[in-house]
C-alpha positions in Angstrom: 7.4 -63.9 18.8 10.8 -64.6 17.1 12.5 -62.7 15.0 11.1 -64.0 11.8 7.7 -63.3 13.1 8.4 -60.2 13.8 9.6 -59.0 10.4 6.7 -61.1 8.6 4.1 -59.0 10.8 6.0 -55.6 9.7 5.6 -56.9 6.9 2.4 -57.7 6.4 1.5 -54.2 7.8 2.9 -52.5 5.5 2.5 -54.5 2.3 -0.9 -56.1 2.9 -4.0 -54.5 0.8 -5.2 -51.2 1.7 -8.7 -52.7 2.8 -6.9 -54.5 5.1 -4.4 -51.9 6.7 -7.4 -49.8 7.0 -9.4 -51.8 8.9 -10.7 -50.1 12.1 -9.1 -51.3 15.6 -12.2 -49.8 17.7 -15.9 -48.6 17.4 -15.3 -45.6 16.9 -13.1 -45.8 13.6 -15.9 -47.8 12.4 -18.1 -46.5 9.5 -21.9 -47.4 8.7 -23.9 -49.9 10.6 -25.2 -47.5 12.7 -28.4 -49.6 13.4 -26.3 -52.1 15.1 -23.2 -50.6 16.7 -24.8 -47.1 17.3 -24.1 -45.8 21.1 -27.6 -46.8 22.0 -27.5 -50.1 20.7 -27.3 -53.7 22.3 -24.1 -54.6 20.2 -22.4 -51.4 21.0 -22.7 -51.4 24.8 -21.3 -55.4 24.6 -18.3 -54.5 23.1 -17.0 -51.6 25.3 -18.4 -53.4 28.0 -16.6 -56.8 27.3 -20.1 -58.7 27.4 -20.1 -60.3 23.9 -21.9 -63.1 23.8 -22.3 -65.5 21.2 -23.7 -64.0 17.9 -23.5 -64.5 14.0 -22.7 -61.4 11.6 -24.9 -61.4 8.6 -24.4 -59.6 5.1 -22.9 -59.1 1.6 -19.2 -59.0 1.5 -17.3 -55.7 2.3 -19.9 -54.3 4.9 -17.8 -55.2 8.2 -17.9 -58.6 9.1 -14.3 -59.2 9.9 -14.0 -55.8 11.1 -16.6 -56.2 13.6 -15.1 -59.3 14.9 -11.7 -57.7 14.7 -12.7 -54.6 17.3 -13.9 -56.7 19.4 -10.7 -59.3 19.6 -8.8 -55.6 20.0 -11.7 -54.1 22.7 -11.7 -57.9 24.9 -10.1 -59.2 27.4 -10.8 -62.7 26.2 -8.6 -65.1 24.6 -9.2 -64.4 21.3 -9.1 -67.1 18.2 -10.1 -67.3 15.0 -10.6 -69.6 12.3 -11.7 -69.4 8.3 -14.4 -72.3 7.5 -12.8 -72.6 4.0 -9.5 -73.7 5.1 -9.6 -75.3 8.9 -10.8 -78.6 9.8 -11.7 -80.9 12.4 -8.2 -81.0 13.9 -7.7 -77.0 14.1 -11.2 -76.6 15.6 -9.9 -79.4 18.6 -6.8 -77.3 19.1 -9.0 -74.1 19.8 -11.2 -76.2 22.0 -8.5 -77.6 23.6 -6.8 -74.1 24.4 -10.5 -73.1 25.4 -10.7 -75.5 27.9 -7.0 -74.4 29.6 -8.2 -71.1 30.0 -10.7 -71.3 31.6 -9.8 -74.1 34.2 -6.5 -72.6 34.6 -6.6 -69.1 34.6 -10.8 -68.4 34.3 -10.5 -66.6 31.3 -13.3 -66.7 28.7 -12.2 -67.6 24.8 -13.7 -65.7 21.5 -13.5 -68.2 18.8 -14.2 -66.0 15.5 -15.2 -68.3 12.2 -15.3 -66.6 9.2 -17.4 -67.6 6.4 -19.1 -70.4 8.9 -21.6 -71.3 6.3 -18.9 -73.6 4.9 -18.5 -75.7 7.8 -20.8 -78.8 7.4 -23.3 -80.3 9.5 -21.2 -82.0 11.4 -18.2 -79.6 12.3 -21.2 -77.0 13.1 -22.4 -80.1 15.5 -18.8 -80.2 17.1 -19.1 -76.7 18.6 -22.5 -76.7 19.5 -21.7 -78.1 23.3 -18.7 -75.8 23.8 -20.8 -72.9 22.9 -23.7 -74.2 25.2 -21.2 -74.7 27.8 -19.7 -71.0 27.7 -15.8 -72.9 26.4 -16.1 -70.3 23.6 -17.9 -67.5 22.8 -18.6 -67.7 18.8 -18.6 -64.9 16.5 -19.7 -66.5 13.2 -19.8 -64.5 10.0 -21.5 -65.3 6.6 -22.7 -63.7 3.4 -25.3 -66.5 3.4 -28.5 -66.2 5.1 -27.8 -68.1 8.6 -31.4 -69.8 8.8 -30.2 -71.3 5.9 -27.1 -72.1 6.3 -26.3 -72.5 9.8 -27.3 -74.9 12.0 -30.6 -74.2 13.9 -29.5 -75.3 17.5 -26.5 -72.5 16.9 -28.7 -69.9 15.5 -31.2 -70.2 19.1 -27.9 -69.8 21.1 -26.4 -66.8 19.1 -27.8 -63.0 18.0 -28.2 -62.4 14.6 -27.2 -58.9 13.4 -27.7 -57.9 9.8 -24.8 -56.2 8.2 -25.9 -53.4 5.2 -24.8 -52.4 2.1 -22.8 -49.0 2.8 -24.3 -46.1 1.7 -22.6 -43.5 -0.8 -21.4 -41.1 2.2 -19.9 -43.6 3.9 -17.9 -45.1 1.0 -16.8 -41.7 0.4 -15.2 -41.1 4.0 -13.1 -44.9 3.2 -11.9 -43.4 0.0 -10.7 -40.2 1.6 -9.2 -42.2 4.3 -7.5 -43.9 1.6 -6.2 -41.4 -0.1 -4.9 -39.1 2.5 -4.5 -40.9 6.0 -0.6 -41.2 5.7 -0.5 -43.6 8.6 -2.8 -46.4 7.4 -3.8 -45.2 4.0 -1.9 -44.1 0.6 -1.0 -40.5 2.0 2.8 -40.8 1.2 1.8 -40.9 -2.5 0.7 -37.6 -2.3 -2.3 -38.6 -4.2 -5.8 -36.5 -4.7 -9.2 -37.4 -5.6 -11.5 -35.3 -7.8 -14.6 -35.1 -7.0 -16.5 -36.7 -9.6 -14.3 -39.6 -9.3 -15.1 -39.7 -5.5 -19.0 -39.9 -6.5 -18.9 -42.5 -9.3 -16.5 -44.7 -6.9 -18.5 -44.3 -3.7 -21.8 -44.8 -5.9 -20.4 -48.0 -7.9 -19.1 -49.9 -5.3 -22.7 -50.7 -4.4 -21.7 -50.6 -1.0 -18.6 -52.7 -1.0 -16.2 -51.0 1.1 -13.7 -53.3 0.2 -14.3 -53.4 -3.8 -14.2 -48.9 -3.6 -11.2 -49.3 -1.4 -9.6 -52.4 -4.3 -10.3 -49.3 -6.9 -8.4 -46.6 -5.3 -5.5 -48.5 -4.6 -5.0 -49.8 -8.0 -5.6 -46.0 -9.4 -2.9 -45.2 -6.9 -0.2 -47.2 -7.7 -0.9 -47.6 -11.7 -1.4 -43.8 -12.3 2.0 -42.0 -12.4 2.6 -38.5 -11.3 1.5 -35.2 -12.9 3.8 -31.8 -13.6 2.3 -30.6 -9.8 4.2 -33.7 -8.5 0.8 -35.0 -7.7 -1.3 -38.3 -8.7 -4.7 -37.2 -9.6 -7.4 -39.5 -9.6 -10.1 -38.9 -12.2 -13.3 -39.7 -13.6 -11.6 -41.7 -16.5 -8.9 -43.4 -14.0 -11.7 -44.6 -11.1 -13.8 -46.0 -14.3 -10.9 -47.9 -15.3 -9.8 -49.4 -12.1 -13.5 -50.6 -11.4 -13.7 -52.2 -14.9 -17.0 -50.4 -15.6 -17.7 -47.8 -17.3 -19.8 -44.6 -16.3 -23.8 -44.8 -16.6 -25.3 -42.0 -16.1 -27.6 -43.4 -13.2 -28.0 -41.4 -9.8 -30.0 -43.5 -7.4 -31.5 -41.1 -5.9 -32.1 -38.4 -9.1 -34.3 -38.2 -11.4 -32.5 -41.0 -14.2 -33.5 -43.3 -11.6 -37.4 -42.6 -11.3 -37.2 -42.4 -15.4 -35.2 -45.7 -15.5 -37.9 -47.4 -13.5 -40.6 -45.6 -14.7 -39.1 -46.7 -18.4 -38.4 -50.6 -17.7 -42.2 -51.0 -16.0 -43.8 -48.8 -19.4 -42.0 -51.6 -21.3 -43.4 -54.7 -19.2 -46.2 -53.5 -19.8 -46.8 -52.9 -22.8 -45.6 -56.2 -24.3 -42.1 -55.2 -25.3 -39.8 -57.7 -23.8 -36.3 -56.1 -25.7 -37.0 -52.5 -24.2 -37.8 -54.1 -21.0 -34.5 -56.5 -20.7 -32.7 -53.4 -21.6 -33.8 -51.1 -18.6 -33.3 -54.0 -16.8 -29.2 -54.3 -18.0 -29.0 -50.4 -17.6 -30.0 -50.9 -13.2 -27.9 -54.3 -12.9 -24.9 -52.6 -14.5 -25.5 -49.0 -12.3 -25.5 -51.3 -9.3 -29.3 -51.1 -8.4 -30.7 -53.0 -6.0 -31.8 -56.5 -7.2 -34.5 -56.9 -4.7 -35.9 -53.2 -5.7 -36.2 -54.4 -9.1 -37.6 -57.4 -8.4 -40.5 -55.9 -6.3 -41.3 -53.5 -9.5 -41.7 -57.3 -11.6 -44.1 -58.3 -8.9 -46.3 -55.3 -8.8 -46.3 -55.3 -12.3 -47.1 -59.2 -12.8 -50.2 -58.5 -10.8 -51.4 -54.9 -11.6 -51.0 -55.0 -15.5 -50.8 -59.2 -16.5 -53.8 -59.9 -13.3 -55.5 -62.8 -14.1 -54.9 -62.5 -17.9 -52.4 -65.1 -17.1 -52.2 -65.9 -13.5 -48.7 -67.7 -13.5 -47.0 -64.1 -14.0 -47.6 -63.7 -10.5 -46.2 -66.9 -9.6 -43.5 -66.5 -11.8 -42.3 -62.5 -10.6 -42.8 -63.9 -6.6 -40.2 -66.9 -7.5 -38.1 -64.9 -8.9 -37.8 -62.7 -6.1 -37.2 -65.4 -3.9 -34.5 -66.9 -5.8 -32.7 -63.7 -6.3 -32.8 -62.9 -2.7 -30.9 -66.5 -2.4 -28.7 -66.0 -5.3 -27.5 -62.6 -5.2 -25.6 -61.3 -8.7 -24.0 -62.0 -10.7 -26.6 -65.3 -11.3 -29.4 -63.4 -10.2 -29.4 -61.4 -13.6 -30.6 -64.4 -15.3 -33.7 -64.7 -13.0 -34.7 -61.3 -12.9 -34.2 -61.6 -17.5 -36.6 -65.2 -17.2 -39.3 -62.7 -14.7 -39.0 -59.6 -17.2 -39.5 -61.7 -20.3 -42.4 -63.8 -18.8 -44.3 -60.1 -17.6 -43.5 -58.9 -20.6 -44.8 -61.1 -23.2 -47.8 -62.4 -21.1 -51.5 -61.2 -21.8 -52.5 -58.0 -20.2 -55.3 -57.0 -17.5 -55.6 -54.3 -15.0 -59.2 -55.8 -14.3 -57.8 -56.9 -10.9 -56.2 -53.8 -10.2 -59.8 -51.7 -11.4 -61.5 -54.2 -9.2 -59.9 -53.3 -5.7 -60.1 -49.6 -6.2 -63.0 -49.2 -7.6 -64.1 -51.5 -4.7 -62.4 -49.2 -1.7 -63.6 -46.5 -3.3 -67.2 -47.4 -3.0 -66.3 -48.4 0.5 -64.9 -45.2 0.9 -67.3 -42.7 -0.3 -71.1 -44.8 0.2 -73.0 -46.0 2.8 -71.8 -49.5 4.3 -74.4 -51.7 3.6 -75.8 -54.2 5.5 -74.6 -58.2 4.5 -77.4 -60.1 3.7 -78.9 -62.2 6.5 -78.3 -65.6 4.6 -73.9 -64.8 4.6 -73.9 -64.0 8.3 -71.9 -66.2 11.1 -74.6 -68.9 12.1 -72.6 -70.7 14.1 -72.7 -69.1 17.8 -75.4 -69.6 20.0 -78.2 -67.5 19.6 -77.7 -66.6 16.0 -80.5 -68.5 14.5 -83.0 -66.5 16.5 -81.6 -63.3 14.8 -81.9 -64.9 11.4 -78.1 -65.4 10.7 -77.6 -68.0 8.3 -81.0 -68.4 7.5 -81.7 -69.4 3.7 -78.3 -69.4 2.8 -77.7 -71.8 -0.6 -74.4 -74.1 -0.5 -73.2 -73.7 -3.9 -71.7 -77.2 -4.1 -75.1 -78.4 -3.8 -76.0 -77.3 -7.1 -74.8 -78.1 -10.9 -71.6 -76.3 -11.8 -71.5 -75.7 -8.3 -73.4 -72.6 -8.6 -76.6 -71.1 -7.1 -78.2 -67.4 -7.9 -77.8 -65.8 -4.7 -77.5 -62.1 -3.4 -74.0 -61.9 -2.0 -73.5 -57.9 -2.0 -75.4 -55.7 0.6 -78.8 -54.4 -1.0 -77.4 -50.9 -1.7 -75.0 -52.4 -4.4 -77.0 -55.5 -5.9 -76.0 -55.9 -9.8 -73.0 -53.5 -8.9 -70.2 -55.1 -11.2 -66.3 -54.4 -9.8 -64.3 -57.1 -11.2 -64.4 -57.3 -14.8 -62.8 -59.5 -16.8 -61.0 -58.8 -20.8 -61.2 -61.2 -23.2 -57.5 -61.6 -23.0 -55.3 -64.8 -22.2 -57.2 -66.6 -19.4 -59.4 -63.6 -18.1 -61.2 -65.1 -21.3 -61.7 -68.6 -19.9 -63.0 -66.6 -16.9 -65.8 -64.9 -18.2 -66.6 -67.7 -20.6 -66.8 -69.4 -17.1 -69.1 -67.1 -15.3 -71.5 -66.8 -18.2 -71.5 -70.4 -18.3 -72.6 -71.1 -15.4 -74.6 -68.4 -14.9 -77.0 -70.1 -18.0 -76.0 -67.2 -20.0 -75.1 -67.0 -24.1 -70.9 -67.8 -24.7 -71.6 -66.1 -27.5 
């Protein structure tokens, strides 16, 4: 390193973001991720062993990727390279191979090659390091906010682990944000800065677990909000709201506003009010709630109150779901509006939702009745000579594909379970059933 390096690196380390100077060197200044890096786990004992293998980090952005992939460049004793997908090509992803290849025929020593957002490389630069990584030239830590059975090429993914990165939760938001504010070594402690306590909430709560968006916050409080007569800089409610750009809602995840939120925005669905129900819906994207939570609640809702009054609902709500899970926000507001709306202002039945517990009730509290002789399994050997099968009427054999025939045990003959409204298509139904049933449509 010449002198010019040298000073850039100081530098750097003192100027970069605070999300970057904070970034943990080893395990055990990591925070969250427990279910991957705790002291029991596979990941864990690799890294203070120096037995990575190949493996792809998976999750939304500020949970730990790069900080993963930095701990272990700082725990190995591996060469240790890295590349961003966004900006290297072909000709940098030789040079590593290359410098692979030296290593390990002239001094046997392994090379980590780390590629951040892989999902950008294509096809065919994904192709270029498959043999090298089947070959042990590089061990490749790949990280991506993109599903990797999507995005990544198959052949990698069966040679590589997968471990999904999470969302911090609150507390661990809230011991980044205390880091930042008083660790005078890698954090903002010079500025003699404090956090109040409701600031501390709404930040750790709003960053949707976004370490690095919380951390953005603080230092942008820090630095805009000048000193107070104590020779202190305070941060407060009304400073964290402004340096996240949002404002406060009152919203706890985990209080009661939530349940009455949710409880609020599937009332609406419900009952047919599609601008009460887009509302709720704005009030959870805005307090951070989880998309795929919400989406769930459409689902349920699509096929407990709408049924078969309109059967697309259900198609709809599940689509929706899918997409936003491949989407993510901000576009995934749009699909979740399109689900609400559809729910909403559909036709309404809970005669599917009557039907299954009025049917497990039944099966819960009376006798389980025998099935009738004609619906049994005739088609093992022997089973003629008990009767199975024996008089049983193939509907499709018959107009409208339809034959009188006792299907329910004798106990509950003429017992009715399923019954359709006269709403949207539950009224094509049981025009249906009556039809061919020879009865009045009348």
């Amino acid at each position: 390193m010449d002198l010019f390096d040298y000073v850039r690196e100081n530098t750097m380390k003192s100027e970069s973001p605070l999300a970057s100077r904070l970034r943990p060197t080893t395990l055990d200044e990591v925070v969250g991720q427990r279910h991957i890096i705790g002291e029991d786990k596979l990941l864990y004992r690799a890294i203070k062993a120096d037995k990575i293998s190949s493996v792809i980090f998976y999750g939304p952005p500020g949970t730990g990727k790069t900080t993963l992939a930095k701990v272990i460049a700082n725990s190995t004793s591996s060469e240790f390279c890295q590349l961003n997908a966004t900006a290297s090509g072909k000709k940098d992803m030789e040079e590593v191979i290359q410098k692979a290849k030296d290593n390990r025929g002239m001094y046997a020593k392994k090379t980590i090659l780390f590629v951040d957002e892989i999902h950008r490389f294509n096809k065919s630069q994904q192709d270029y390091l498959l043999p090298f990584v089947e070959d042990g030239t590089i061990v490749l830590i790949g990280a991506t906010t993109e599903n990797p059975y999507f995005e990544v090429n198959g052949a990698l993914i069966s040679r590589s682990i997968i471990f999904e990165l999470k969302p911090l939760d609150k507390d661990d938001i809230k011991i980044l944000l205390k880091r930042a504010v008083y660790d005078k070594e890698k954090g903002m402690g010079s500025y003699n800065a404090q956090i109040e306590e409701d600031a501390l909430e709404f930040l750790s709560d709003i960053a949707n677990g976004d370490a690095r968006n919380a951390l953005n916050a603080i230092e942008l409080g820090i630095l805009t909000t000048k000193k107070a007569e104590d020779g202190k800089i305070h941060i407060t409610l009304s400073v964290a709201q402004e340096c996240i750009q949002k404002r406060v809602v009152k919203y706890d995840k985990t209080g009661d506003n939530h349940y009455d939120t949710i409880s609020a925005f599937i009332k609406s669905m419900r009952g047919s009010d599609p601008d009460a129900a887009v509302y709720y819906l704005a009030r959870m994207l805005y307090a951070g709630e989880d998309i795929k939570f919400i989406a769930r609640r459409i689902v349920i809702c699509a096929s407990e109150d709408v049924g078969n009054a309109d059967p697309m609902a259900l198609t709809v709500a599940v689509s929706a779901f899918e997409a936003v899970e491949r989407l993510g926000m901000p576009e995934a507001r749009i699909i979740l509006s399109q689900a609400v709306t559809y729910v909403a202002t559909a036709p309404k039945s809970n005669a599917a939702y009557n039907a299954i517990n009025m049917a497990l009730d039944t099966v819960k509290n009376e006798k389980t009745g025998a099935i009738p002789s004609p619906l049994r399994d005739a088609h093992y050997k022997g089973a003629a000579k008990l009767g199975h099968g024996e008089g049983y009427l193939y509907a499709h054999d018959y107009p409208n594909h339809y034959v009188k025939q006792q299907y329910l045990p004798d106990e509950l003959v003429d017992v009715k379970f399923y019954v359709p409204t006269n709403l949207g298509y539950e009224d094509k139904i049981g025009e249906h059933m009556r039809k061919i049933k020879g009865q009045s449509t009348n």
